[in-house]
N, C-alpha and C positions, 0 to 999 in steps of 0.2 A: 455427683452427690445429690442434686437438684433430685433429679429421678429416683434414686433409690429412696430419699424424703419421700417422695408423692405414694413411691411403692409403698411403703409402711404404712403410711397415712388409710392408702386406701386398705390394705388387710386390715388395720384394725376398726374402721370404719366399718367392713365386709361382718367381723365379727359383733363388733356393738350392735349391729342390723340383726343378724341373726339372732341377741341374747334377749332384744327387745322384742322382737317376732314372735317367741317362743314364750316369753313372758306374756304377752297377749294372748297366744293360743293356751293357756290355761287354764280361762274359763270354758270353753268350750270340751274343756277335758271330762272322763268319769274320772272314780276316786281310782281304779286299776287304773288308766290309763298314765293319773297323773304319777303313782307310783312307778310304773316300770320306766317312768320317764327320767324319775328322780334315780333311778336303778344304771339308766343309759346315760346321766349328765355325770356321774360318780366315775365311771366307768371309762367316760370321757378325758373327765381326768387323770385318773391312774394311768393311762396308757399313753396318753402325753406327756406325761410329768417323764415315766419312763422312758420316753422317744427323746426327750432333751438331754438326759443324763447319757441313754443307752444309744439310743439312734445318732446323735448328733456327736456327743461325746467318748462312743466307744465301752465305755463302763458299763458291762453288762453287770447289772444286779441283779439278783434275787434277794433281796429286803423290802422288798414292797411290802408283803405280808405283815414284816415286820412294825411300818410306818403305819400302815391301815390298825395293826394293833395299838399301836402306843396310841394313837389319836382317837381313838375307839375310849380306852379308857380316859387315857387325859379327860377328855369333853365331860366323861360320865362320871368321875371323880371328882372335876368340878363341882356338877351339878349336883353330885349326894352332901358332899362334905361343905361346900363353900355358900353354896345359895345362888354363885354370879346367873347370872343372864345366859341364853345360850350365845349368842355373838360374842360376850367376852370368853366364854370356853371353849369357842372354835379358836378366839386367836389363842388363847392358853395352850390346846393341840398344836397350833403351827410353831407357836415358841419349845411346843416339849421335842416335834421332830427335827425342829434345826437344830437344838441344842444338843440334842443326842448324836447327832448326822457330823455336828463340829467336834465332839469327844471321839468319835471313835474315827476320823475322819483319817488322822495320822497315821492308825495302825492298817488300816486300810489301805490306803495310798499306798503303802509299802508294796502292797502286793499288784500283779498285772493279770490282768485276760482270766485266766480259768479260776487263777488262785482267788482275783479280788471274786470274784462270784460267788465262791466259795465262803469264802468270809463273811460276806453280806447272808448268804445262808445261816451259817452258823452264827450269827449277831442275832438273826430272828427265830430261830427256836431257841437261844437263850432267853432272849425277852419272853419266849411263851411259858420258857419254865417259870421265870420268875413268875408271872402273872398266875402261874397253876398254884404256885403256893405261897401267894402272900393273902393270908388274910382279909388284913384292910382290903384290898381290892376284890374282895369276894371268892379267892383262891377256884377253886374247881367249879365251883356252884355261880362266880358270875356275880352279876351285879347289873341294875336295871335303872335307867333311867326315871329321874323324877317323874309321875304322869304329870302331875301338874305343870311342868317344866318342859313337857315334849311338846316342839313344833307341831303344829299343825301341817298337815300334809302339802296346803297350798303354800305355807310358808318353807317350809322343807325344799318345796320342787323352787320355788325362786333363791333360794342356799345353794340348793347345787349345781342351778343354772349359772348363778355369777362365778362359783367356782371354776364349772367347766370353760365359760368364756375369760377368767382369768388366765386360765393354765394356757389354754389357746394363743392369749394375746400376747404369754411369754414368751411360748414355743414361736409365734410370730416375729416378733422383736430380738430372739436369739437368734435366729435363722438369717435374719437381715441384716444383723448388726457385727461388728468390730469383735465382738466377744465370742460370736456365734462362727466367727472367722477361727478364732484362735482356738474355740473348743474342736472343731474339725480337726485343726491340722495336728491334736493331740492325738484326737482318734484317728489320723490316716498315720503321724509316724511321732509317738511322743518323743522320743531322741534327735529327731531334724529339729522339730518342733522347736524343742529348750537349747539347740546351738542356735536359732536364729532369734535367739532373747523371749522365749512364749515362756511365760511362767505359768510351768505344768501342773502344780500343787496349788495355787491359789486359784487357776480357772478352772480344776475340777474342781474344787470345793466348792464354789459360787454354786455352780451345777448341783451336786449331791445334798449342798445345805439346802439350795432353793426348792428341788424338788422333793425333798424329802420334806416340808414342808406344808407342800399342795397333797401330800399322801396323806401327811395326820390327819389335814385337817378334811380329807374326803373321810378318813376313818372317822371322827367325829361325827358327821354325817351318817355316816354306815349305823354307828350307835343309835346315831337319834330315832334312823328309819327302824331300825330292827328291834328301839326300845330295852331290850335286855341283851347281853352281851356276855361272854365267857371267852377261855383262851384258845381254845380249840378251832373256833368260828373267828375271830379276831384276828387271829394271827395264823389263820387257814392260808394253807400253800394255795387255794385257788386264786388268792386274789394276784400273786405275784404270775402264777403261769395264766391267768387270763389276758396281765395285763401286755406280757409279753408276745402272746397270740395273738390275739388282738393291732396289736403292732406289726408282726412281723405278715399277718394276713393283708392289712391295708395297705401298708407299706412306710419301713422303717427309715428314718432320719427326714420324712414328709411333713407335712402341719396336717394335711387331710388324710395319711395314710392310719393312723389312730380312729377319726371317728368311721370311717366306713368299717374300719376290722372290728371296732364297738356294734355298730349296726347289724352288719354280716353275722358274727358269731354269736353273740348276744342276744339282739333280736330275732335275726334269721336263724339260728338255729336254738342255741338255749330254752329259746324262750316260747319258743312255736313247738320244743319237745319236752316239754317243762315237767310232762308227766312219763317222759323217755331219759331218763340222764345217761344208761347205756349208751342206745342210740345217740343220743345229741353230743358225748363224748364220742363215738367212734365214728360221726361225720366231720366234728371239728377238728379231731388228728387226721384224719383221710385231707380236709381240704389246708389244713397245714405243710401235708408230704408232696401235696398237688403244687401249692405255694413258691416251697422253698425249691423244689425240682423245677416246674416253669417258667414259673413268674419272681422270680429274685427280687423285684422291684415291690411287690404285691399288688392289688389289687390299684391302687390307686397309678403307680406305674405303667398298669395295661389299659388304663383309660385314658391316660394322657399321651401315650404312644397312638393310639386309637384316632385322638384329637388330634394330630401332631399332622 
């Protein structure tokens, strides 16, 4: 017990180091740099958030998109209609995707494996219709954050850096802990599971409310960076299959398999083909089918075999 204390202690130490580090190195930054930064801390998270639910928990979703939208507008419907602050609209976003994540929580659970994916799909392009035509939220045409009201860039990149070493410090804490016990052995046999007293319906929810969550409230963020906001972009299927590749690139049910397939895909290729998105799609499906055919573990996997 002693030991696995000290283990925690020092990964989140490891991470508080590194949120602090990074927040330092942001003066030294230009205004591109610090943006694609705040582009790679968001990124960070989504794909974490999803490695907790997905990777650790089994529950492959496809509602990310989903979350990145509601927390997109949440933030930005605060700030049109309300006046608050943006720290009280980012939490307003995490309160709108837990609450939505606990409503539909049940009918969801209902279902397993292909069907729950399925469902989590079909929940986010309902939310994209609604958002295409309601009015008040600006229907087709979108809706823009206050300028007055928009973070500054430097302040935006320390939003998304605490975000990302939050989700991090989750996914840490899950992994190592009692809960992160029980979330596994859902996802290796949820029926052994719930004979041996694992309450299978309240520790995915912990999981899917939590995470879903750290999605709003990186969509929030997404808003604030991109300023103006629609439903099309909002609740665009890329964010859900990046944040799944990304994942399955570094390597899934990992803490570090998330930020390298962020780095990798994103950096390494996205973003260095920025003015190719043919190309830099048919290199990140090529090193996806490379992935899942050699390296099952991903990328983080064959470095630590490597180390070993």
């Amino acid at each position: 017990m002693t030991a696995l204390r000290s283990k925690t202690w020092v990964g989140l130490g490891l991470i508080a180091l590194g949120v602090v580090s990074l927040a330092a190195a942001r003066g030294s930054m230009s205004r591109y740099g610090v943006d694609v930064a705040v582009t790679i801390f968001l990124y960070v998270a989504l794909a974490q958030a999803w490695n907790i639910l997905g990777g650790l928990g089994g529950q492959v979703s496809l509602g990310t998109s989903g979350f990145v939208g509601l927390g997109s507008y949440a933030l930005t419907l605060l700030l049109v209609h309300t006046g608050v602050g943006v720290v009280v609209a980012l939490a307003g976003a995490a309160v709108a995707g837990a609450v939505f994540a606990l409503v539909v929580s049940v009918p969801l659970f209902r279902l397993r494996a292909a069907y729950f994916s399925i469902g989590t799909l079909a929940l986010t392009l309902a939310a994209q219709s609604l958002f295409l035509n309601w009015d008040w939220a600006g229907a087709t045409q979108g809706i823009a954050v206050p300028f007055e009201q928009a973070p500054e860039a430097g302040t935006l990149y320390l939003y998304a850096l605490v975000l990302a070493g939050v989700v991090m410090a989750a996914g840490w804490l899950i992994r190592n802990g009692d809960y992160g016990l029980r979330l596994m052995a859902i996802r290796d046999n949820e029926d052994a599971a719930g004979t041996l007293g694992v309450p299978a319906f309240g520790v995915k929810l912990v999981a899917f409310v939590l995470t879903s969550a750290f999605m709003a409230v990186a969509g929030g963020l997404v808003a604030a960076q991109q300023v103006s906001i629609e439903p099309n972009s909002a609740f665009g299927l890329s964010w859900t299959i990046n944040a799944i590749v990304m994942t399955v690139v570094g390597g899934v049910g990992t803490l570090m398999g998330p930020v390298i397939g962020v780095l990798v895909v994103y950096y390494g290729i996205q973003q260095q083909l920025e003015g190719s998105p043919e190309v830099s799609s048919l290199l990140t499906g090529i090193l996806l089918v490379l992935i899942v055919r050699l390296a099952p573990t991903g990328i983080w996997g064959l470095l630590r075999e490597g180390l070993a």
